[in-house]
N, C-alpha and C positions, 0 to 999 in steps of 0.2 A: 525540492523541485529545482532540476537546472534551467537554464534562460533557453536552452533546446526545448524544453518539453511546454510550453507557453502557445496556447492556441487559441483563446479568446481574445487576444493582444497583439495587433502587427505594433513592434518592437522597433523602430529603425533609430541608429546611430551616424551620426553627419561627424567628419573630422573637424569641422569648426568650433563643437561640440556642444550642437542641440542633439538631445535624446526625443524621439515622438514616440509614443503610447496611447494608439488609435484601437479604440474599444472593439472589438470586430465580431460582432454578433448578431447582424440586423437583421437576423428572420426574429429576435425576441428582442427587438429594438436598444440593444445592448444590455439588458437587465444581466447583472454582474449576478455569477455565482458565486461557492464558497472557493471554488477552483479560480476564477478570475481574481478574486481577493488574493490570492496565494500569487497569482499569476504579479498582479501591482506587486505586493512585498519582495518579490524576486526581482521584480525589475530596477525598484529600489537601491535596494542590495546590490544588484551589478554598477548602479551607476556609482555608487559610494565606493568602492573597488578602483572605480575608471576613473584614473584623475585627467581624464582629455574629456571627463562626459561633463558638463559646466550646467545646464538648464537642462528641463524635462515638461516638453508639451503632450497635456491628455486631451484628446478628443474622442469624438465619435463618428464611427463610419454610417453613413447613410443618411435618414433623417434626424438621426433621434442622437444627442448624448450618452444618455442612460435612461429605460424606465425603472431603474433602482435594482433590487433585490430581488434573486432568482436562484425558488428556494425549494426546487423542485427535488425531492430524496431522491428518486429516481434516477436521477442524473449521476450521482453519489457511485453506481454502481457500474460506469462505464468508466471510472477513474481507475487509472491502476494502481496499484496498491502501494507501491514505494511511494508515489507521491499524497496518499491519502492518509500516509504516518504524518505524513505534515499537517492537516488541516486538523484543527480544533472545532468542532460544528459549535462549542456553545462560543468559542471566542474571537475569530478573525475575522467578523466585521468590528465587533466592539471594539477591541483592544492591540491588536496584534497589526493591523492595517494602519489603527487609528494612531498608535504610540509612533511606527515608521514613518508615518508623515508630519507627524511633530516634530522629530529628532532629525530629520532628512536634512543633510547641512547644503543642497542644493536650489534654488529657485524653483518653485514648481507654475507651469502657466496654466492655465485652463481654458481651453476655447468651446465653450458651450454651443453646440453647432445646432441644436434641436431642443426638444424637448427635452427637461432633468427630471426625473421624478424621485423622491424618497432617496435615499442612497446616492441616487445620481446628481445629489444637489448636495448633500448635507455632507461627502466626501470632499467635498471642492469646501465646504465652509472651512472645516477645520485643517485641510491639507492643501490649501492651494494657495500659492503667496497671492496672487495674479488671478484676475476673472473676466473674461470678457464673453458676450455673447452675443449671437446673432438676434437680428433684429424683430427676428419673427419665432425665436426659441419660446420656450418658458419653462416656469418651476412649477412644480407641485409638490407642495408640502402636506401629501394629504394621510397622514399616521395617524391623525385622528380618528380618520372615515375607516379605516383597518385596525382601530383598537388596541394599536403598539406601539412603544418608544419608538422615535428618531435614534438612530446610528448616527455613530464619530460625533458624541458629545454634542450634539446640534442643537438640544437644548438649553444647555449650559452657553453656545456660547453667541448662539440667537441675539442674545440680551446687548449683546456688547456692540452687532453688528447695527441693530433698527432700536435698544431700547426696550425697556421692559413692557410696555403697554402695547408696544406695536407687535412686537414679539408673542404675548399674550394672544393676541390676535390672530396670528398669524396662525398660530401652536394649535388654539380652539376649533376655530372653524375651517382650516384645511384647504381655503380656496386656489384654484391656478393664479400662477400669479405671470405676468408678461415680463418681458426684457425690460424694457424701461421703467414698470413699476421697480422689480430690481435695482435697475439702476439708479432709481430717484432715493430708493430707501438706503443705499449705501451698499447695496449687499454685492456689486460686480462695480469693478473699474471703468466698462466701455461698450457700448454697444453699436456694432457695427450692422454694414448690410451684409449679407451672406455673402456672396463672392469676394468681400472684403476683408473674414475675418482672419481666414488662417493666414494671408501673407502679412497683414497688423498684427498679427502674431508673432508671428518667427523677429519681425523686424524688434520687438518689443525681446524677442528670446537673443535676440543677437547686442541688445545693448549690454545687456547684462553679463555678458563673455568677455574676461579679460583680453588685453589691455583696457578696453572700455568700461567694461562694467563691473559695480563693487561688491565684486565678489564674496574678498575675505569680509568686508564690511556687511554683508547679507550674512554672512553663516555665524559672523558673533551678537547679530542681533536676538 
């Protein structure tokens, strides 16, 4: 896939060099397909390339961040076909999304503007340095109530974020969970009012941008 062929994803580039990567699918309240997944990994990919691209803010257009995972075969068949040699159906949410954002040697922010559900939360656990969210967003952790693993190791690394016992909890019974419970358990950095988060954003993506911000010291961490 090139960075032209990217349609679930408005893509923008600022010379200052914040990258933003706004979810754009709000008739299915951003619920990521296998093609969005592909869509993130390329966009990845470009910024690591671009040594003017410094941080990369993910958000969501509309109300929602993400309702996770959207896994409709159907969709599968309006792709075209050079770009559907790329997608792996049994691996790029597992591994292929999940390894690019571990190895990403740039800042990643998250501004959870809505609702996260499944996927929509648990890509930000293991790929987001940075989390903040609005005030009236929430998570839903609910893989239990659908009978399947969490995506991007969220199990695995649940424990490290609230603790084994809360975690347990969490993992079991599946409940919504609100911004500031979030944020009391450790799992986001800030919780703002909605008309406050994206420019508490940017301002947090701009310290990070040399001269100011430690850069090389972030990507040897």
């Amino acid at each position: 896939m090139n960075i032209e062929d990217i349609k679930d994803i408005v893509y923008k580039k600022e010379e200052n060099g914040i990258c933003t990567a706004i979810l754009n699918i709000p008739e299915r309240k951003n619920a990521m397909s296998f093609v969005t997944f592909l869509e993130l990994v390329t966009i990845l990919d470009d910024m690591e390339a671009d040594k003017n691209a410094k941080v990369l803010i993910i958000t969501g257009k509309g109300e929602a961040f993400s309702s996770g995972g959207y896994f409709n075969m159907n969709l599968l068949t309006r792709v075209p076909e050079e770009i559907m040699k790329d997608i792996d159906l049994q691996d790029i949410a597992q591994k292929k999304l999940c390894m690019r954002l571990w190895h990403f040697s740039k800042p990643v922010i998250a501004a959870v503007n809505g609702l996260a559900v499944g996927a929509g939360f648990t890509m930000l656990l293991g790929g987001a340095d940075l989390i903040y969210m609005a005030e009236d967003a929430w998570i839903g952790f609910y893989f239990v109530k659908r009978a399947v693993m969490a995506e991007f190791a969220a199990h695995f690394l649940l424990p490290f974020y609230v603790g084994f016992q809360k975690a347990k909890e969490i993992v079991y019974f599946g409940e919504k969970m609100s911004a500031r419970e979030a944020l009391e358990l450790g799992m986001v950095n800030k919780v703002l009012p909605p008309d406050q988060l994206m420019s508490y954003v940017r301002e947090q993506a701009l310290r990070l941008i040399p001269p100011k911000g430690p850069s090389l010291s972030i990507k040897l961490m």
